[in-house]
C-alpha positions as CSV (number, residue, x, y, z in Angstrom):
1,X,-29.6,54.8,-62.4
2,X,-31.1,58.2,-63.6
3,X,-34.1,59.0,-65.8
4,X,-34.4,61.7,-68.3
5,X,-36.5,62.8,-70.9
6,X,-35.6,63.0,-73.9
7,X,-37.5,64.5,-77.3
8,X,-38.2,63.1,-80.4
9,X,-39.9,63.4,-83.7
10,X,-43.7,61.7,-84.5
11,X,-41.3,59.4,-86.9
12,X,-38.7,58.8,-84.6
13,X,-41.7,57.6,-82.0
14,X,-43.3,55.6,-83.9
15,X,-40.5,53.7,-85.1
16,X,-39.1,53.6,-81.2
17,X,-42.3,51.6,-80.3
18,X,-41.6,49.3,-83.6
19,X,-38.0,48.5,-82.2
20,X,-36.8,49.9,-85.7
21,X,-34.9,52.9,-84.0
22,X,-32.3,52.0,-81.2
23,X,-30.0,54.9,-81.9
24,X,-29.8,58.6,-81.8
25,X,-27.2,61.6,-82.2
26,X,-27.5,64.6,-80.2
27,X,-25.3,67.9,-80.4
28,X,-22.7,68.4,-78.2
29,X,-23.2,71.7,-76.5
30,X,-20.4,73.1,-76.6
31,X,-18.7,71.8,-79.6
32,X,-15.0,71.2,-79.1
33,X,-12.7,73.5,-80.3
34,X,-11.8,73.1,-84.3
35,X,-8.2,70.5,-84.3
36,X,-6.8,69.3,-87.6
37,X,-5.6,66.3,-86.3
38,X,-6.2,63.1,-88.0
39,X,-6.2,61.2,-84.5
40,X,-8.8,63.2,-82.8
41,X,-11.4,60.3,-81.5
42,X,-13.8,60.3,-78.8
43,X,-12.5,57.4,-76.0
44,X,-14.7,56.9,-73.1
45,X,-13.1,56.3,-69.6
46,X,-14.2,55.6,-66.5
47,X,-13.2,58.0,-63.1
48,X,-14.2,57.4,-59.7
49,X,-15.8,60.7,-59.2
50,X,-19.0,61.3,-60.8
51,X,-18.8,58.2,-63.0
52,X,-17.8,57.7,-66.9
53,X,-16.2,60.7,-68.0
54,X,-15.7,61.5,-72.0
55,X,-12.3,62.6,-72.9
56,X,-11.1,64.1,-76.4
57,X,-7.7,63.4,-77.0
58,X,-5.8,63.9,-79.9
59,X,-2.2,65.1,-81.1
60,X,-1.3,68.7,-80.6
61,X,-4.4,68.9,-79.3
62,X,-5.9,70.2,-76.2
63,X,-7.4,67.6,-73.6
64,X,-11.6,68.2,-72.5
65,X,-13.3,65.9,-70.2
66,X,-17.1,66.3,-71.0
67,X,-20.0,64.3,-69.5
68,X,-22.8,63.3,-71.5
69,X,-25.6,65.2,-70.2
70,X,-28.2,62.5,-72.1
71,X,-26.9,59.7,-69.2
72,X,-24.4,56.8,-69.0
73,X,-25.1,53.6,-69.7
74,X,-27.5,51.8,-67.6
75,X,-28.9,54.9,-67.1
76,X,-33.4,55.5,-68.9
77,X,-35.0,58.3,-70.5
78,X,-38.8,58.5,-71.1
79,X,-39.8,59.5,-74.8
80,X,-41.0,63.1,-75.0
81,X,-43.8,63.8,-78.0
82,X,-46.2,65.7,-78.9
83,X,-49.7,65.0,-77.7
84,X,-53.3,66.4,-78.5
85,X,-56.4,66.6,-76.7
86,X,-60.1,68.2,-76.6
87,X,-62.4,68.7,-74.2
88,X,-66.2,69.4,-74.5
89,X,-69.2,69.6,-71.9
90,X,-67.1,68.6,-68.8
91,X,-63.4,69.8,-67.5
92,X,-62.4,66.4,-68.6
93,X,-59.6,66.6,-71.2
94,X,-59.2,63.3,-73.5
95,X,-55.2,63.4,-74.7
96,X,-53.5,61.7,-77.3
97,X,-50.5,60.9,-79.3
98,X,-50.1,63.4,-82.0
99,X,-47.9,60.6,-83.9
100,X,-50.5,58.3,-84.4
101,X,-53.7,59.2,-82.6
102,X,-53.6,56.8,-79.9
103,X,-55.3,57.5,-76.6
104,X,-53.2,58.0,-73.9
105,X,-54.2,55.6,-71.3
106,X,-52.2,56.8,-68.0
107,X,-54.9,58.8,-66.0
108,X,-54.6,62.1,-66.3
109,X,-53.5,64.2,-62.5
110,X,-56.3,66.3,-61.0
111,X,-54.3,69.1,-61.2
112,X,-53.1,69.0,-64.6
113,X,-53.7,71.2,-67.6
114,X,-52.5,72.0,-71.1
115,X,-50.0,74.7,-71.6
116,X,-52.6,77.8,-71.6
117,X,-50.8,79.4,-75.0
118,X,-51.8,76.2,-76.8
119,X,-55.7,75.9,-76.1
120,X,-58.2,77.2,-79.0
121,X,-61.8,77.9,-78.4
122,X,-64.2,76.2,-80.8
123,X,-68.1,76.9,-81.6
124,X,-69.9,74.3,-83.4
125,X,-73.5,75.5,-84.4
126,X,-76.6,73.4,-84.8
127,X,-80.3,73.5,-85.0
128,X,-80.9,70.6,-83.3
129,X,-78.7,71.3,-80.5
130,X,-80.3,73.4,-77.5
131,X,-79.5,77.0,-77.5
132,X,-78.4,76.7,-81.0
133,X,-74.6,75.2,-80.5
134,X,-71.6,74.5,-78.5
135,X,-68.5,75.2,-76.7
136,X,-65.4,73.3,-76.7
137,X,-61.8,73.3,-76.6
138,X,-58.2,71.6,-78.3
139,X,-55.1,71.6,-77.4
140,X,-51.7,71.1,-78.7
141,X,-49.0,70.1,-76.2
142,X,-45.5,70.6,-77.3
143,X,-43.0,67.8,-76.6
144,X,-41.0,70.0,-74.8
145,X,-43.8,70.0,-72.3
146,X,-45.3,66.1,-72.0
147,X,-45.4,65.2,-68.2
148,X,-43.7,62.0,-67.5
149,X,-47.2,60.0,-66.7
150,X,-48.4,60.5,-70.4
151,X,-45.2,59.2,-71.5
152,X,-45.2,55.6,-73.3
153,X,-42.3,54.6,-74.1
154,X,-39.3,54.2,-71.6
155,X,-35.1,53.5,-73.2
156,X,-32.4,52.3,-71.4
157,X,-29.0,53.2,-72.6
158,X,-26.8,50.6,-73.7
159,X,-23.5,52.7,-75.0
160,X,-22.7,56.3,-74.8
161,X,-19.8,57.5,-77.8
162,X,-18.8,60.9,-79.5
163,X,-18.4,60.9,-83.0
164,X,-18.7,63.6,-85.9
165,X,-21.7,63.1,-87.8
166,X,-20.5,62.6,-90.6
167,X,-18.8,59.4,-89.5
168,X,-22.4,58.2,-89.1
169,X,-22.3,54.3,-91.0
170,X,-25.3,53.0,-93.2
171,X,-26.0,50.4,-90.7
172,X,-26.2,53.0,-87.9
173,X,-28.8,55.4,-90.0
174,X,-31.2,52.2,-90.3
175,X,-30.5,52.1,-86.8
176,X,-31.7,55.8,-86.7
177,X,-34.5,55.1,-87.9
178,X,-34.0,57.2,-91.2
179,X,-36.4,56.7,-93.9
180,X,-38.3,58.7,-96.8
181,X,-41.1,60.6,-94.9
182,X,-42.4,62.3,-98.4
183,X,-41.4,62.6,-102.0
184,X,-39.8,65.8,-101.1
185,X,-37.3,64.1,-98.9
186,X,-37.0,61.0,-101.2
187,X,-35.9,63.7,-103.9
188,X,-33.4,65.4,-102.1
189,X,-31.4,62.1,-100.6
190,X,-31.3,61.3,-104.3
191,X,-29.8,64.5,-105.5
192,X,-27.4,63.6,-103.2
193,X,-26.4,60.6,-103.9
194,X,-26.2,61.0,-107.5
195,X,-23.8,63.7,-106.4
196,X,-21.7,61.1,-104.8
197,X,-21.8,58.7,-107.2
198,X,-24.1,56.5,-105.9
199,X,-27.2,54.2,-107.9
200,X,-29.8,53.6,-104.8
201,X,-30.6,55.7,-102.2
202,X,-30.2,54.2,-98.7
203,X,-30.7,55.7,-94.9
204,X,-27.4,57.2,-94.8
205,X,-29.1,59.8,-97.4
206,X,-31.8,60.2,-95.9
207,X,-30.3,60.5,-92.4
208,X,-28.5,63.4,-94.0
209,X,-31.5,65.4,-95.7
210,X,-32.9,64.7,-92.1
211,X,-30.2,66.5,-90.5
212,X,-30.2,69.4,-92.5
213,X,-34.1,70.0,-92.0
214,X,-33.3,70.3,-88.3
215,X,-30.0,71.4,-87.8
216,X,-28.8,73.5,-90.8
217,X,-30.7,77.0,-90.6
218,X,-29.4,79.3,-88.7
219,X,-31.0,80.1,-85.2
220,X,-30.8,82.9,-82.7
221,X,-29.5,81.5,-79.3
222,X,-28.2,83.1,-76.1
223,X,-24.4,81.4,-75.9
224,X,-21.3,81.3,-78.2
225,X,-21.4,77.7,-79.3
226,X,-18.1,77.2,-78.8
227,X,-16.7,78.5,-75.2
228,X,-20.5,78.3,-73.9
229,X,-20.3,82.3,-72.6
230,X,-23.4,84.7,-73.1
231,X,-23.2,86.1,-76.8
232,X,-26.0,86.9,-79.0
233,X,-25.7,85.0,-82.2
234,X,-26.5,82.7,-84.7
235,X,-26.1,79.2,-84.9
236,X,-26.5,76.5,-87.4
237,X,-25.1,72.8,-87.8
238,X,-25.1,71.9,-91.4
239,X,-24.0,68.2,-93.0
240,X,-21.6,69.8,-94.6
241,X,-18.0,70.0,-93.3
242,X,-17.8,73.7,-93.1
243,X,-16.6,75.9,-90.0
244,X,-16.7,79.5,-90.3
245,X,-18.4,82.8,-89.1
246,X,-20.8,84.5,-90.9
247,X,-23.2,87.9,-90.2
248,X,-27.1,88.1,-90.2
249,X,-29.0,90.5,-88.6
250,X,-25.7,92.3,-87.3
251,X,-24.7,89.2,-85.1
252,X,-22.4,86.9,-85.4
253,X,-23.5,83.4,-86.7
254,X,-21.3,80.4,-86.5
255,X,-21.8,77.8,-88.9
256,X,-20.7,74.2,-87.1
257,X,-20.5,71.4,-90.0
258,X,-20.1,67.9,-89.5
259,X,-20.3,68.6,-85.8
260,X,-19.5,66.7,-82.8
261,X,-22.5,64.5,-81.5
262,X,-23.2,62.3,-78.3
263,X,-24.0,59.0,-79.9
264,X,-26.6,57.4,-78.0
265,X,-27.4,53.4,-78.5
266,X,-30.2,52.0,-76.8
267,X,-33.2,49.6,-76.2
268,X,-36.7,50.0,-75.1
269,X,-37.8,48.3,-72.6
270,X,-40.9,47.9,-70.6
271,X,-42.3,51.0,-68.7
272,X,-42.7,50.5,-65.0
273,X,-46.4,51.5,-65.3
274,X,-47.3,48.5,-67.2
């Protein structure tokens, strides 16, 4: 058994610890070559080197073994978010959960300290303070970043597929969690699904508007997504069933719709620290 960390949203946290969320899709980095087949499914074997092993198969089609690099089932990750802290007269910082505010409890290692690029200086000044005010500082520390020991909520994998996303059901979008987070969101799900035809709006829309705020502009990275070798280029992985290679800034930039994903099913349970 192996534990990872994996990142997720304030949303997607909070409805973790509600036991409303026990799914999530991650790219898959690289994608698969592009195949027209209408048999090309994800099928997950087991070898007896290096344990389950994903194969693509499909007609005319070239074979790939690929590992998930999330874990296998049986296998935890600890929930990476965003935290929050301040610190005033001593050298004492008091962290929280930036999702909801909650104080971390875990105590915090003598030798740790926030990410030095995300600490702000602050002044407060008073008349009734002596010397006429006061130092202190916040912080912001990226997900990217939490330490394990702040970490409060600990998933163990219970089934490991590959899938487009677009073969996403409704059933597993609830199961993404995927709700309305702001009128914004509520009216684009509906724009599309009137465009489909459709008289309520359900997760599956919003799962998709959710996508596209996080995977559909185009980003500068450091490898083709596609063979994996060093290339300067854009990147972007839109809902949309679209695969083609467009130019911005004079670089290449590869539009991947409806692309391939790790799907990831899994409960929380309790965190050895408990």
């Amino acid at each position: 058994m192996k534990e990872r960390g994996l990142i997720f949203m304030g949303t997607n946290v909070l409805a973790i610890g509600d036991d409303r969320e026990t799914m999530t899709r991650r790219l898959m980095k690289p994608q698969p070559g592009i195949c027209h087949s209408p048999d090309y499914k994800g099928v997950l074997h087991s070898f007896p080197l290096g344990g389950p092993t994903l194969l693509l198969e499909a007609n005319k089609c070239s074979l790939t073994k690929r590992r998930c690099p999330h874990g296998v089932p049986g296998d935890r990750f600890y929930v990476k978010e965003t935290l929050g802290g301040e610190m005033y007269a001593s050298t004492h910082w008091d962290i929280w959960y930036a999702a909801d505010h909650i104080q971390v409890e875990a105590e915090l290692p003598d030798n740790w300290y926030p990410p030095r690029n995300n600490i702000v200086r602050h002044y407060e000044t008073s008349d009734n303070i002596p010397g006429g005010g006061f130092a202190y500082f916040t912080c912001t520390v990226p997900s990217l970043f939490m330490p394990r020991w702040a970490a409060r909520h600990v998933c163990e994998i219970t089934d490991v597929r590959v899938e487009r996303v677009q073969e996403i059901s409704e059933k597993d979008a609830e199961a993404e969690g995927a709700f309305a987070l702001d009128s914004e969101t509520m009216q684009s799900a509906a724009r599309r699904g009137v465009a489909r035809g459709q008289s309520e709006v359900g997760p599956l829309d919003y799962f998709e508007v959710l996508w596209d705020s996080l995977h559909a502009k185009p980003k500068l990275v450091k490898k083709n997504p596609y063979t994996n070798a060093p290339e300067r280029c854009y990147v972007s992985y839109p809902w949309e069933d679209i695969r083609e290679t467009r130019e911005r800034n004079g670089l290449p930039w590869y539009v991947v719709g409806n692309a391939w994903v790790w799907k990831l099913a899994f409960k929380r349970i309790k965190d050895d620290r408990s």
